[in-house]
C-alpha positions, 0 to 999 in steps of 0.5 A: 164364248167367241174371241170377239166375246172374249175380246169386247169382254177385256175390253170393258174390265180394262175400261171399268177399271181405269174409269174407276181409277180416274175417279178416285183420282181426279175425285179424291184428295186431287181433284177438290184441291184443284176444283176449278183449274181446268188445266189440271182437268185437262192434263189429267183426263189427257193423261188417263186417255194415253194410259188407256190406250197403252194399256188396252194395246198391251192387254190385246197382246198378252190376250192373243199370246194367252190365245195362243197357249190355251189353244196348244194346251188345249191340241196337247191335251187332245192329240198329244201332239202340238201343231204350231202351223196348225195353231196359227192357221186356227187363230188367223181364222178366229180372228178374221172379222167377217160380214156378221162382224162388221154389222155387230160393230156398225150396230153397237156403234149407233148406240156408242155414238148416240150415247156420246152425242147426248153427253155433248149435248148434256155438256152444252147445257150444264154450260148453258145453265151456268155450270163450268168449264171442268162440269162439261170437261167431265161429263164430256169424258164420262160420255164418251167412256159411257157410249164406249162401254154401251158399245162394247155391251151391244156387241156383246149382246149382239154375239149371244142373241143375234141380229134381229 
């Protein structure tokens, strides 16, 4: 598996995780206390946004430090001698990104932002419908995580079977 792979793949656990935890949540106990104050919905999905992104910079550094040590163990194990310059030379060439990279990333993100662009519009229309504003707040956010996810799962896609 490739360190894109391996990174994407952090990536979705960490967000499955964190959407699950924000529906139990925001779904349970406080959530139908609060059904229709807005406010609440909006700090909480606030709130669970900056817990994502801390949590998803603090996971990438642990994954590239865990990179690293594999990678010594690894050279140890085989040469029985560690390298470091070696190690680091080695992890700045797995984590280039090349032009295949860049093409996976534009790739997946069409579906990503296909998703979230249906999403908005489903939100338009709950509105529409007569749903409320925490309706479309929600399916708002679920879409994004969605497209996100999608995204991230065509990346992964794209790294085993290739561009066609």
């Amino acid at each position: 598996m490739s360190y894109q792979e391996k990174r994407t793949l952090m990536s979705i656990i960490t967000s499955v995780l964190l959407m699950v935890s924000y529906s139990i949540y925001a779904f349970g106990q406080a959530g139908m206390e609060h059904i229709n104050d807005l406010q609440f919905w909006a700090k909480t999905i606030l709130v669970f946004i900056g817990i994502g992104i801390v949590v998803l910079i603090i996971l990438q550094i642990v994954f590239h430090i865990l990179m690293a040590i594999s990678k010594a163990i690894r050279q140890k194990l085989s040469e029985n001698e560690v390298d470091e310059k070696e190690i680091g030379r080695s992890m700045r060439v797995e984590t280039t990104e090349d032009e295949m990279d860049k093409i996976i990333e534009m790739k997946s993100n069409k579906f990503g932002y296909t998703i979230m662009g249906l999403g908005f519009m489903a939100g338009l229309i709950a509105i529409a419908f007569g749903a409320s504003a925490v309706a479309m707040l929600n399916i708002l956010f679920f879409s994004t995580w969605m497209g996100s996810l999608i995204e991230a799962l065509m990346q992964i896609r794209y790294y085993r079977k290739g561009i066609q």
